[in-house]
N, C-alpha and C positions, 0 to 999 in steps of 0.2 A: 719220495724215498722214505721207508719205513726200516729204520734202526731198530734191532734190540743187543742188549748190553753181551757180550760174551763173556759171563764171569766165569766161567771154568773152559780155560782154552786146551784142547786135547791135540789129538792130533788131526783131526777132520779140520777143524775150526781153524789150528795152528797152520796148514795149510794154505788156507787162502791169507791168513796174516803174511806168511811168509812171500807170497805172491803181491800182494800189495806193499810189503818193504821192496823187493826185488823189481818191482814197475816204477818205482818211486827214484827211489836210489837216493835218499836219503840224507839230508847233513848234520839238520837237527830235529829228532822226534822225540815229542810227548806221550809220554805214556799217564792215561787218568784210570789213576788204580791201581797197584800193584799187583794187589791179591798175597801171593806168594813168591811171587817174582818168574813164571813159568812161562808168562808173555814176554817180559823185557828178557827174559836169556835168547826167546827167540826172535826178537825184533834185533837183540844188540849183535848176536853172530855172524848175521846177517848185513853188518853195515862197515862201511866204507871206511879208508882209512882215513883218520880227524872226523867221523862222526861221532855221535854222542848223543844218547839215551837220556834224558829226564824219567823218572818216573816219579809220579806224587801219591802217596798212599798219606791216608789222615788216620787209620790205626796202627798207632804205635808199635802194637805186638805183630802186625803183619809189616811190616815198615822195615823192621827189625831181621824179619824175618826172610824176607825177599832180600834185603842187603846182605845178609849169611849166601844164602843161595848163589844171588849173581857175585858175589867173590867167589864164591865153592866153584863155577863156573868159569873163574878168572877172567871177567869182562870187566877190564877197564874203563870201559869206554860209556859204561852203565851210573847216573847218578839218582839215588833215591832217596828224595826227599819228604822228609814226615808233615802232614798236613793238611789244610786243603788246598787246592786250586788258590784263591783269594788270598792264603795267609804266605805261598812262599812263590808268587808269580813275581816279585820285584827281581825274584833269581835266577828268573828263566832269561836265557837270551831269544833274542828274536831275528830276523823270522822263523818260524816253525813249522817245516816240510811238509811232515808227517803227525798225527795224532791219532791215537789208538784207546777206545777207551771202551 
């Protein structure tokens, strides 16, 4: 299987994201990245009631910036944390359904 990264999720890309939360059905997903926050609005609208979004973003000013958005969104259910992977996995609970990165 050959990955590559979808950093700018539109709506073609967003699409099969949306189909893989939806085949999933989700409790707890990882999101590695933020970006801007355009993937966690549409992973988190998408999910269940008492599920819950991680997203780990390690620039500050997108961090920042994606947590503006998924409020502007009012998804609660969305937490994003600044960092890497390594520096705030002791926060994450486990196990983790879904990963999106």
């Amino acid at each position: 299987v050959q990955c590559r990264p979808l950093l700018h999720v539109g709506p073609l890309k967003g699409r099969h994201l949306d189909d893989a939360v939806r085949r999933s059905s989700p409790s707890l997903v990882l999101e590695l990245g933020s970006y801007l926050g355009y993937s966690a609005v549409r992973i988190a609208r998408l999910l269940g009631d008492g599920a819950v979004l991680y997203t780990v973003e390690q620039d500050a000013d997108k961090a920042a910036k994606a947590e503006a958005i998924i409020k502007h969104a009012g998804l609660s259910n969305t937490l994003v944390l600044h960092g890497t992977l390594e520096s705030v996995q002791s926060q994450l609970p486990r196990p983790v359904d879904l990963v999106f990165h």
